[in-house]
N, C-alpha and C positions, 0 to 999 in steps of 0.2 A: 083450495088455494093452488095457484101455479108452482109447479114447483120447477124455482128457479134454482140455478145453479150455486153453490157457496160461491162467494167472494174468492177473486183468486191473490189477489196482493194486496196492500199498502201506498203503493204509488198514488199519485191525484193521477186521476181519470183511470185508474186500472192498468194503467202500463206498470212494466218492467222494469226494476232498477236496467236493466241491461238498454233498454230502451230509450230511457231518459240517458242515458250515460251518451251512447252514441246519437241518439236522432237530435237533441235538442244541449244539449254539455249541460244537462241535469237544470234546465231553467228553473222546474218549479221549487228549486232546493236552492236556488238562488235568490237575493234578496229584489221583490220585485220591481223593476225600473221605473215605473211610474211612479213615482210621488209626489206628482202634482197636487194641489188641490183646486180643482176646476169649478169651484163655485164662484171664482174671482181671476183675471186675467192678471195671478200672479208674477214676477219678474222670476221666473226661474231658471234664466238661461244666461243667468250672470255671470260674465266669469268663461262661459262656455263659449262664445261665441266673438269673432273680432272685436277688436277695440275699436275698428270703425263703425261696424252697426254700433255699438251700445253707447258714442256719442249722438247716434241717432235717434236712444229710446224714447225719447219723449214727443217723438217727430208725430204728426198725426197724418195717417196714410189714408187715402181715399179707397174706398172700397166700393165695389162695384155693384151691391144690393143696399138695398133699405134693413131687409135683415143680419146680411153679414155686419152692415155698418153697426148698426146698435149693437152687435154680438160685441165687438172690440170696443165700442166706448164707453161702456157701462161696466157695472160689478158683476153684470150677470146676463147672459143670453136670452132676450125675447124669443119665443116659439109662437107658429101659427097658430090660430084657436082650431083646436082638437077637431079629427075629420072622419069620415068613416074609408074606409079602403078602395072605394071607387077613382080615388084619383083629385077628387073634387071637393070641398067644403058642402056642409052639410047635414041630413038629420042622420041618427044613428043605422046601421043596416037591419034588412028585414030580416025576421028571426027562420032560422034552415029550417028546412021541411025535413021532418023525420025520412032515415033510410026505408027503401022499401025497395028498391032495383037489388039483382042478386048480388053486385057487386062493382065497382067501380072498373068501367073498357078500360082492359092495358093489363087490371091486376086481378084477371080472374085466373087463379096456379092457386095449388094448395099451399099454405103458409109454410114453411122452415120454421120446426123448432129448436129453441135455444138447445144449443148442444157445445160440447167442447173436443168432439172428432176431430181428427188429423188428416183432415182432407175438405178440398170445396163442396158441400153438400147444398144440394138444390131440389128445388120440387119435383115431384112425380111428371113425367112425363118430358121430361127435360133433358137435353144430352149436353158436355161439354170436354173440352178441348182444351190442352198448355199450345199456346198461339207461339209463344216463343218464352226460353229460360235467359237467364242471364249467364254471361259468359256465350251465346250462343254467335258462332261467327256472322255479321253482316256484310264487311265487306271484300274485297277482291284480295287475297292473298290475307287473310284472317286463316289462321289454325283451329281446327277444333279443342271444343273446349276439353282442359285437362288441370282439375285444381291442383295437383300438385308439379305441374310446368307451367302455372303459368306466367307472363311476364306484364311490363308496361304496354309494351309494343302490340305484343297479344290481344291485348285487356282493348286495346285505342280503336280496335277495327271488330271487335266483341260488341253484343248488348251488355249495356251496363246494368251497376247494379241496384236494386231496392228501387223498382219502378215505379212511379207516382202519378201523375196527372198521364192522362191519353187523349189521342184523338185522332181521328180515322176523319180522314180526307179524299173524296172521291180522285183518281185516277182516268184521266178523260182518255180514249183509244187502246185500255188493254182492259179487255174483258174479267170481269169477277174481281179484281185487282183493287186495290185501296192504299193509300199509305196512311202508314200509325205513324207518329209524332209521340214518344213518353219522353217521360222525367227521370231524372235518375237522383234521388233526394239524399243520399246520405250512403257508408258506407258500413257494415258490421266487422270491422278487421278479424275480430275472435270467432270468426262464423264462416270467417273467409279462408285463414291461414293457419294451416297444421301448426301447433306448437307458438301460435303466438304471445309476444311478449309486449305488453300495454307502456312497459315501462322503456323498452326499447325497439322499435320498431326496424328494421330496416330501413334503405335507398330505395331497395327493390319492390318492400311493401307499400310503401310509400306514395312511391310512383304508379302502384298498380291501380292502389285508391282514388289518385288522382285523376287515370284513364278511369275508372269505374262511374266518378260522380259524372254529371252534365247530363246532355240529351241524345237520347237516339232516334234517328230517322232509317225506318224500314218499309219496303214495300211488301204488303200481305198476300196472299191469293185465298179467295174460298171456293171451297169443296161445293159442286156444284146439288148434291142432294143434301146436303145439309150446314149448319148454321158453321163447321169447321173453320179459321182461318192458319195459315202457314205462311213462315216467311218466305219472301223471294232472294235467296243470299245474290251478293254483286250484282243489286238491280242499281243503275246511273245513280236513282237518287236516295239510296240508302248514304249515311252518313253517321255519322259520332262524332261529339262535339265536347271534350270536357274540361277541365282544372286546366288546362295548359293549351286550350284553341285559343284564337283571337277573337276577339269581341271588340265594337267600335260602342263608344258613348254618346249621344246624340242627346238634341233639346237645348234647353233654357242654361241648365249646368255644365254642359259639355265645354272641356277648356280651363272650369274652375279652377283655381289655385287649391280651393280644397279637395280636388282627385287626380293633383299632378304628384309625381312620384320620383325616384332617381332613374328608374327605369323608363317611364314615362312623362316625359316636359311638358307634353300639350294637353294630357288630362283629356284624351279622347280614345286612348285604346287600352283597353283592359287585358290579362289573360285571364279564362276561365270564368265558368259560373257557377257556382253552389249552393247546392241544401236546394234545387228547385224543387217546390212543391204542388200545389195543384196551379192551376193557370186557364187559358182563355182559347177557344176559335173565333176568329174574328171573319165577317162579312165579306170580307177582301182575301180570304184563304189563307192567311198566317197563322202561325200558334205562337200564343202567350205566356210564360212560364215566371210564376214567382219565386226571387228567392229569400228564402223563409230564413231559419236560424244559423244567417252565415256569422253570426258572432262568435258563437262557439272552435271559429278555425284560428282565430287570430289570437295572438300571445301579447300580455306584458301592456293588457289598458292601461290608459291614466289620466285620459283626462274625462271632464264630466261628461260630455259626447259619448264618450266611449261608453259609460256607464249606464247612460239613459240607454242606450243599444245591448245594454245587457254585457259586453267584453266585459272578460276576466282580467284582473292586474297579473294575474301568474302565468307558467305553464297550459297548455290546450292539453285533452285528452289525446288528441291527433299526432301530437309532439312535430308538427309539418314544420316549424319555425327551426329546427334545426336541420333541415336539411334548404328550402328557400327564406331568405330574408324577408322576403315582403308579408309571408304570415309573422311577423315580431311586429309588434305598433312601436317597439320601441327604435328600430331601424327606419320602417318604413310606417309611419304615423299616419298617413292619408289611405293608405290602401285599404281600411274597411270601408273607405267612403264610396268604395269601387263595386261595393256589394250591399245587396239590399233592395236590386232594382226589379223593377219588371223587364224581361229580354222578350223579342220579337224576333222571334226565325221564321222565314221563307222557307217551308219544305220543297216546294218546284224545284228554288233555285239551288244545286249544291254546293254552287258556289260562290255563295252567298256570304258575306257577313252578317251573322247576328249584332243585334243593336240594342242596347241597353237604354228604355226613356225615363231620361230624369224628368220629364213631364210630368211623369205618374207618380212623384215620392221615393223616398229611402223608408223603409220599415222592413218588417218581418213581413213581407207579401207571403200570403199563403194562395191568392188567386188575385185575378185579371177579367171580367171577363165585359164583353162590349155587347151595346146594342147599336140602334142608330134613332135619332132623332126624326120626326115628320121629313126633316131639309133634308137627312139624310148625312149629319154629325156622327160621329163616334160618340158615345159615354161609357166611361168604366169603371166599372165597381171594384171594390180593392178589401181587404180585410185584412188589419194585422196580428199576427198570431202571437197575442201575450194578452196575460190576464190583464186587466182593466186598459187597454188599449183601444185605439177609434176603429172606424168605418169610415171608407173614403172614396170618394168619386173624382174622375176626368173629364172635362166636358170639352172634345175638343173644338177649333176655333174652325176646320176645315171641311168639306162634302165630300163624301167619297166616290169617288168614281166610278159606273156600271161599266162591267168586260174585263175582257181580260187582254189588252193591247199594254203594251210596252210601257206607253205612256201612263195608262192607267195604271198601272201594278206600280208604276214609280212614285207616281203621285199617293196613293195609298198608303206609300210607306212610310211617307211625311206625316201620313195623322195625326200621330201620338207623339208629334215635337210641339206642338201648338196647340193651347187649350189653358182651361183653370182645371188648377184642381182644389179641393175643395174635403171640407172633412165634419162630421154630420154632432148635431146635437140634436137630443132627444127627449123631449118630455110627455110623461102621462098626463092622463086626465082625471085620475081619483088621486086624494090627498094622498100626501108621502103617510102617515099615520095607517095608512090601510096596509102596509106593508113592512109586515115584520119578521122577512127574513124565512116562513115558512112556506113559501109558495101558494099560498091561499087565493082565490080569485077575490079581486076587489068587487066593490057590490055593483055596478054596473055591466058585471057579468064577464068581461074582456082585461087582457092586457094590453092595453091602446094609447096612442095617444097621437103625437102628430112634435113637426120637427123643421130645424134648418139645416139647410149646406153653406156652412162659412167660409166663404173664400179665404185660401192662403197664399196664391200665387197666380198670375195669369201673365207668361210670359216671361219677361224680363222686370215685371212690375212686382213687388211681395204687396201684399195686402194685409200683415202682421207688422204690427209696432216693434222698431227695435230687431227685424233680421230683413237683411237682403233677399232677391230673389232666389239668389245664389242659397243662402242659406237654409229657406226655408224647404228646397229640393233635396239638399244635402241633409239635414238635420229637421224631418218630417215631424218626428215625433214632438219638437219639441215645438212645431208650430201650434201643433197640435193641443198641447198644454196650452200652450199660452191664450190661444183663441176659446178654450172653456171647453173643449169636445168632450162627449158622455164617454164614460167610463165603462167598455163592455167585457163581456165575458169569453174569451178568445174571440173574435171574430174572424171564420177561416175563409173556407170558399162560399161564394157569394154568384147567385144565377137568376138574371132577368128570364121571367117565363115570355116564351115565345109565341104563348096564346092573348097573355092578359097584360104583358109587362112590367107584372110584379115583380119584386126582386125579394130573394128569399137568399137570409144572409145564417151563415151555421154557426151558431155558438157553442162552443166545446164543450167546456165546464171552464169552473173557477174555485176552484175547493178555497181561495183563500178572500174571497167575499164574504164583509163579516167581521174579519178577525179584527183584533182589535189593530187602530193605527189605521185600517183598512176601509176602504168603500162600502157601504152596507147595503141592504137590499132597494131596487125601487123596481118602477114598473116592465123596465124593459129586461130589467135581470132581476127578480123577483124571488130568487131563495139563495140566502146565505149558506156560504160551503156548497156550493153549487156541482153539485160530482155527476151531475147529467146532462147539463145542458140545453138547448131550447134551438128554434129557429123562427128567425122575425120575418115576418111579409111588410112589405114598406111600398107603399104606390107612390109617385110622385104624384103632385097636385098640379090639378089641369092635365094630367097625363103627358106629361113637358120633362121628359128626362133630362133637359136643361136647364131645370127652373129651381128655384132657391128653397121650395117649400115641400115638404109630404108628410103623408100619416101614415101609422105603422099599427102594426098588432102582434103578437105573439100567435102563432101558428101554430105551436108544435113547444111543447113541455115534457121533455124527454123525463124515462124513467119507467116504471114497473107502474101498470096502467092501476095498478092497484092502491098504487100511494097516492093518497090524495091533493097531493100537491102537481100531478101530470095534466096535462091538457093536451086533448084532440082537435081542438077547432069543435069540441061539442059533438063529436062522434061519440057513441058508445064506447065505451072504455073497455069495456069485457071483450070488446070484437076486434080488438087492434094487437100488432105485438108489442113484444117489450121490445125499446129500445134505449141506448143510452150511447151518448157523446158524438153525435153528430158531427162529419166531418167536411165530407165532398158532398156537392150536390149538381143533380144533371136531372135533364128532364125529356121526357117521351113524347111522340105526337099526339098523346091525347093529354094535355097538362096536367099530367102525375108529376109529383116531383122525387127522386129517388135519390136516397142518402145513403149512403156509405159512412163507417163509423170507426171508431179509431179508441180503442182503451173502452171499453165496455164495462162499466161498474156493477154488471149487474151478472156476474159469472160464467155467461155464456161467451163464446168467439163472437168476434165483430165480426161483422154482414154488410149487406145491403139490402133496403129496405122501400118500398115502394108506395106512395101517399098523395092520393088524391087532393086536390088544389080547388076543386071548380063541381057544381051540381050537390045532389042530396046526400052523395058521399063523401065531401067534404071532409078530411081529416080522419078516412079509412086507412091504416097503416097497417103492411104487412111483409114479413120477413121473406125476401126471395133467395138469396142464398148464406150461408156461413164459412169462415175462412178457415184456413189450419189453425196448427198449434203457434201462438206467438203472434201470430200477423196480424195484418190490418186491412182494412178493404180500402180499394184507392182509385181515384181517376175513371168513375165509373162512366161507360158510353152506351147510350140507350138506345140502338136502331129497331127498327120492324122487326126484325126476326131476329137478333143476335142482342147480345146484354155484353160488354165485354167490362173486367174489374183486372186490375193491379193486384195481386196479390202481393205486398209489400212484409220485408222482414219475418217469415214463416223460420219459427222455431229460436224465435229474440225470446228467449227466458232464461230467469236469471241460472246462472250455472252452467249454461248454456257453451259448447266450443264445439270446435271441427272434431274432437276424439269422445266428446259428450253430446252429441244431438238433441233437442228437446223435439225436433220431428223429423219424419222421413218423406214429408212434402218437397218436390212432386215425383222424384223417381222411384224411391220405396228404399227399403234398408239394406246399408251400406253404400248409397250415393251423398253426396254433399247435397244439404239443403239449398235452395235455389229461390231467390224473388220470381217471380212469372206472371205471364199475363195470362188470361183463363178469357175464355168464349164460349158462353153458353146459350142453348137455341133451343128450340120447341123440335122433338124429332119428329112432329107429324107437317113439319114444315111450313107450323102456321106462325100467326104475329105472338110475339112476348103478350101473353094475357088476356087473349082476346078471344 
């Protein structure tokens, strides 16, 4: 038997009361916001939504497929007849040829095992590197770091904190040079500030939190013998961007009456962004950044909008509403509507406005991320981070432009205002009776089946009965409902492979599939109480990332290769690691796809983990490194010789404070715990696995 490690807590997914408290305002302990019942295009936004749509409800709107159409006229959503993963309709796929290669290019490293060490441990023959801490000065007259001086100010021109989503941008005319683009998702006040007090915060903590969440832009340099990289302090286009920068609103909603404010008339400039979490590189050199559980910052919900998004009617843990009004809904009512969005930053330009597209929906974005169409369209895949919540695409309506001229880069920026977007239903191919909640393979041998994209909005047009366009941007989820979307199992970061076009979306877990009241097992989320989670492969049909139809399969059935209810894609099971709760996912130039994982159920630290996609090794999963105590692995970037991870939240357990440590990650004891970014390389200077 493997001997895995005891269970380290109670939380769903293995996190940390201390975790759920600060990263998410304890969602899963919340009552879940979906209660739809999507077997019928119930009226459940009664009430919620203008008195002028809902003299509209009975209106019948034109829709732009054969499919979406019947999806809204009916009780129940038609699906394509069941396809195999090529792209195309079809007979079922040819059965894999037993492994026999010593191992799948990319991941040949001896495996990491499950351990719970207070440090990033990686495979033999591997060196790595903290790229940069947080708190760490980036820009031109920034102070070094000092946790007990430090301030707002300080903190504004600082790497911020609890890094998430990365991405590494070539630097055209300065040698070895790159610029990183991260995330900065959330904030640990009790982790941050000697002697703090949850029930009364400061101005000054407040503020510092403030500067801490948003984005940071840094230029890197690497060490010319090896895979090292370091910042460039006061390089032009380093930058920080957080709770209190300006942001413009763009697209179809830009202007709404539902995102104008007392502060804001025109309902096109925002301050700040929050909770981003993983996010997007787009073909045109921008990054994309979701943001996730901004509900949790806002005070005093009440209406049912607010509820479907998860806001509390009381007090935030953050207590931010006593010091700005616009975190109270009861002052300022519209200003959650201001969050939620996908944001689009220019790292070139620094001086630049980031722009929020309401193109792309309001939800819990956990990611963005783009391919391009044959013509050369945008499409974006999207995932909302809550239990029984959708999957959603943008298809937009515009070409991108080749170069990089002035006019191009301008034109580019436009993409993601103009487009449908669209939000996915899902059905198997074996009876719902084949599935009872244990994860069992149905007898056809696969989790499969095949699916539509129903449109909800194309422009200024809704294509949902009974809400404006306006609406269904603003109030996503609840298009959502209403259209019949499948009911998934977090659905987080989401990444079209760039060999084959598949799209491979990460399903968390969902401990409370199953319960009673609750959504029960089927093919596409196949075990009730689901405390591991899974990842879908989805090909569009005809290979048309703009087209209405695809088939899907389950990839990847996370968990202890040992319990019968895992799946490899039909790898040996004995030969894989364990893993469990899949989060971020990126991928390598040989189509591996590499997950990063977040609350591990299975007692060992989260990691990242690397899994063949394509050939005889098909669905060979193996652990490449593991994080400290508490943390999570984040925002993983896979180059030829360098790996780089987010080490997010190192030493979130519970009991956890500045004068209690739970680790002494990354500077050793007696330094303050630190989020970091970590860079790991081959030191004989060759490719990641090869």
């Amino acid at each position: 038997m493997r001997n895995l490690l005891p269970l380290i807590g109670s939380h769903p997914g293995g996190r940390s009361a201390l975790t759920c408290r600060y990263r998410c305002g304890d969602a899963c302990f919340q009552e879940i916001p979906n209660t739809s019942d999507n077997e019928y295009a119930g009226d459940i936004i009664a009430g919620a939504l203008s008195r002028r749509s809902m003299m509209r409800a009975a209106a019948v709107v034109t829709v732009a497929t054969a499919a979406g159409t019947a999806a809204l006229a009916g009780p129940a959503a038609p699906v394509a007849e069941a396809a195999p993963l090529t792209g195309r309709p079809g007979s079922k796929p040819k059965p894999k040829p037993k492994p026999t290669a010593p191992g799948a290019r990319g991941l040949r490293f001896a495996a990491v095992a499950p351990n719970k060490d207070d440090r990033v441990t990686i495979p033999d023959g591997y060196g790595q590197n903290v790229v940069i801490r947080w708190g760490e000065p980036i820009l031109r007259g920034a102070p070094a770091f000092d946790p007990d001086k430090q301030s707002a100010k300080a903190q504004a021109g600082q790497f911020g904190y609890n890094n998430d989503f990365l991405s590494l941008l070539p630097l055209r005319g300065e040698r070895g040079r790159q610029v990183l683009v991260a995330n900065h998702e959330y904030t640990d006040e009790i982790l941050m500030f000697r002697g703090y007090d949850p029930a009364s915060p400061t101005r000054e903590q407040v503020e510092i939190a403030w500067a801490a969440h948003g984005l940071s832009v840094v230029v890197v340099q690497e060490e010319n013998r090896t895979g090292k990289l370091a910042p460039v302090n006061r390089h032009p286009l380093n930058r920080r961007l957080t709770a209190t920068s300006e942001f413009r609103v763009t697209g179809p909603a830009a202007g709404s009456p539902l995102l104008r404010t007392s502060a804001d008339r025109t309902g096109r400039k925002v301050l700040g962004t929050l909770n981003n979490c993983a996010g997007g590189t787009t073909p045109w050199g921008t990054t994309l950044h979701g943001e996730e559980n901004f509900n949790q910052y806002f005070a005093n919900g009440s209406s049912d909008t607010d509820k479907r998004y998860g806001i509390g009617t009381g007090a935030t843990e953050r207590k931010w509403e006593r010091f700005d009004k616009r975190f109270d809904l009861a002052q300022e009512p519209n200003e959650a509507h201001r969050f939620g969005w996908v944001v689009e930053l220019d790292p070139y330009d620094p001086d630049s406005t980031p722009r929020k597209r309401t193109a792309l929906g309001r939800f819990k974005h956990e990611a963005a991320q783009p391919r391009l169409t044959a013509d050369g369209r945008p499409v974006v895949y999207m995932g909302d981070d809550e239990r029984f919540d959708y999957f959603y695409k943008f298809v937009s309506s515009k070409r991108m432009k080749k170069g990089d001229s002035r006019a191009a880069r301008e034109h580019n920026l436009t993409l993601l205002d103009e487009g449908t977007l669209y939000v996915a239903k899902l059905t198997g191919d074996s009876p719902a009776a084949e599935f009872d909640g244990t994860g069992k393979l149905p007898s056809d041998g696969e989790f499969d089946g095949s699916g539509v994209w129903i449109p909800l909005a194309t422009g200024t047009t809704s294509h949902v009965p009974g809400m404006t366009a306006e609406e269904v941007y603003v109030f996503t989820r609840l298009a959502g409902d209403k259209v019949g979307a499948t009911k998934m199992d977090r659905p987080e970061d989401v990444e079209p492979s760039p060999r084959t076009g598949r799209v491979y979306v990460a399903l968390t877990n969902n401990t409370d599939r199953g319960k009673a009241g609750k959504a029960g097992a089927d093919e596409a989320n196949p075990r009730n109480a689901n405390k591991h989670g899974q990842i879908l492969e989805l090909a569009e049909h005809w290979d048309d990332p703009a087209g209405d139809g695809f088939a899907w399969r389950l990839f990847l059935v996370a968990g202890d290769p040992e319990d019968p209810s895992t799946y490899f894609s039909g790898f040996p099971k004995e030969k894989v690691s364990p893993i469990s709760c899949p989060d971020n996912v990126a991928f390598d130039d040989h189509g591996n796809l590499w997950i990063s994982t977040d609350g591990n159920q299975l007692g060992s630290h989260d990691g990242l983990f690397g899994v063949a996609t394509l050939g005889e090794r098909r669905g060979e999963l193996k652990q490449f490194l593991t994080v400290p105590t508490g943390a999570e692995t984040c925002g993983p970037v896979i180059q030829d010789r360098r790996v780089l991870v987010a080490v997010q939240h190192p030493g979130e357990v519970d009991g956890a404070s500045v004068e209690k440590p739970a680790s002494t990650w990354p500077d050793g004891p007696g330094r303050i715990v630190r989020p970091s970014v970590v860079a790991v390389w081959r030191k004989d200077g060759g490719d990641i696995g090869v």
